[in-house]
C-alpha positions as CSV (number, residue, x, y, z in Angstrom):
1,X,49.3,174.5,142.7
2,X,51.1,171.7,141.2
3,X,51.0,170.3,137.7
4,X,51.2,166.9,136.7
5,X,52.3,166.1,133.1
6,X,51.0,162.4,131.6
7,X,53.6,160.0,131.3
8,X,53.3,157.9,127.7
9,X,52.2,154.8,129.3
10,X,49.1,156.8,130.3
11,X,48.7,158.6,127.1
12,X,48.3,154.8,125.4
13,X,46.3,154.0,127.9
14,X,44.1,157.1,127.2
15,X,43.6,156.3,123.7
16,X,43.8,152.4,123.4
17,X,41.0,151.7,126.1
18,X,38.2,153.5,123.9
19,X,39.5,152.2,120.7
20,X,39.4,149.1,121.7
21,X,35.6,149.5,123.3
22,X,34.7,150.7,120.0
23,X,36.3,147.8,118.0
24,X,34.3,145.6,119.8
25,X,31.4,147.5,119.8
26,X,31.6,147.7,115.8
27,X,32.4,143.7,116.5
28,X,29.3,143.0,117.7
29,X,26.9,144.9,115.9
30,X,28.0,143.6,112.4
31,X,28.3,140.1,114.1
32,X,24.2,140.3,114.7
33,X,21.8,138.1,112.6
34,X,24.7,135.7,111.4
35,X,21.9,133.3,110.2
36,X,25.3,131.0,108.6
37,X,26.5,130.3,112.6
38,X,26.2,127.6,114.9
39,X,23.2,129.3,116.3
40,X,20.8,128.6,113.5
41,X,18.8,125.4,114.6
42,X,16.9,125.2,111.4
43,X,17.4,122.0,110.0
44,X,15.6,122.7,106.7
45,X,17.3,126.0,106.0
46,X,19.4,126.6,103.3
47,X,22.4,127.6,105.2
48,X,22.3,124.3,106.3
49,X,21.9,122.6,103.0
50,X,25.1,120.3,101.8
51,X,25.7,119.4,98.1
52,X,23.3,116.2,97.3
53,X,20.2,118.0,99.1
54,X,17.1,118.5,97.6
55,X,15.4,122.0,97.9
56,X,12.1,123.7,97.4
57,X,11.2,127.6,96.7
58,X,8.3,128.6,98.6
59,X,9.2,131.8,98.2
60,X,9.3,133.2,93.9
61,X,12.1,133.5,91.7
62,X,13.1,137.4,92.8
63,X,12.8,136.7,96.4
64,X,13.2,132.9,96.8
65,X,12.5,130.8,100.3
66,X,14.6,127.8,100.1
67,X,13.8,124.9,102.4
68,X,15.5,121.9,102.6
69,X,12.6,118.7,101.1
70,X,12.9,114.7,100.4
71,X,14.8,114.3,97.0
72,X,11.6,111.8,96.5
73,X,9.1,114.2,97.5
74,X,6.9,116.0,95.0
75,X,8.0,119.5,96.3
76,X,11.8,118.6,95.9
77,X,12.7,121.2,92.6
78,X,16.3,121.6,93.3
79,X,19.5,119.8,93.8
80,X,22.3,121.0,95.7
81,X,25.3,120.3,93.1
82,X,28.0,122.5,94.7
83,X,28.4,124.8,98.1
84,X,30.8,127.6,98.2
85,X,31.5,129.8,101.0
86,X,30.7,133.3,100.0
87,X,30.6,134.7,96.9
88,X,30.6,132.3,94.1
89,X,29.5,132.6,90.0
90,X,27.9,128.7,89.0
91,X,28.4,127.4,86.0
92,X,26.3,128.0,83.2
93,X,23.0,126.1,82.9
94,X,22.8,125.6,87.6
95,X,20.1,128.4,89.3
96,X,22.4,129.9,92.1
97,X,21.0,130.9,95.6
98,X,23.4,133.3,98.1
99,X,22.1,134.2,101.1
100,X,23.3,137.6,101.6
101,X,23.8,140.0,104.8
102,X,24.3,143.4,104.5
103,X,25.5,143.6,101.1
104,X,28.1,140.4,101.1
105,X,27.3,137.3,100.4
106,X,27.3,134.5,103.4
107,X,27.5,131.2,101.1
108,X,26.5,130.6,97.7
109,X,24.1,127.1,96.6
110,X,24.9,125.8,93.0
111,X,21.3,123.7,92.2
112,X,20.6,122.2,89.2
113,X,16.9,122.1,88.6
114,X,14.9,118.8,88.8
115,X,12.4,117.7,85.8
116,X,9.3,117.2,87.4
């Protein structure tokens, strides 16, 4: 009976080949439900929303459903004033909308609110 020791290119091997399956594998499941990518089609949601859009809540004020409206429209309530990419404190006085996934913010909407 003969034995064979590993060599070190093998013992990489060994160990990199399942780390690597389980990087992407942690990759793809936190990468699910990305409602900010190119793969949301929803031209009235707020991830798509730009500073100068108009925006209504049909949702209420502790779980809010923003949807992008006509600034001349009876339903418009908000105005986009600034857009920040994640996390983002507004100034004083502007209602602030994140949308949030798992914990960490994906954008954050700076509106100023419209007299109606």
């Amino acid at each position: 009976m003969s034995t064979r020791t590993l060599n070190r290119q093998t013992k990489a091997r060994i160990i990199a080949i399942p780390l690597a399956l389980i990087i992407a594998g942690v990759w793809y499941y936190t990468s699910r439900g990305n409602t900010t990518g190119p793969e949301n089609r929803d031209t009235t949601s707020a991830s798509v929303a730009h500073v100068g859009d108009c925006m209504q809540n049909k949702g209420s004020e502790s779980a809010p459903d923003l949807s992008i409206v006509d600034c001349g429209a009876s339903t418009a309530e908000y105005k986009v004033k600034e857009r920040y990419a994640l996390d983002h404190a507004c100034y004083e006085g502007y209602s602030q909308y994140q949308l949030t996934r798992r914990g960490r913010a994906q954008f954050t909407l700076c509106m100023q609110k419209l007299i109606q």
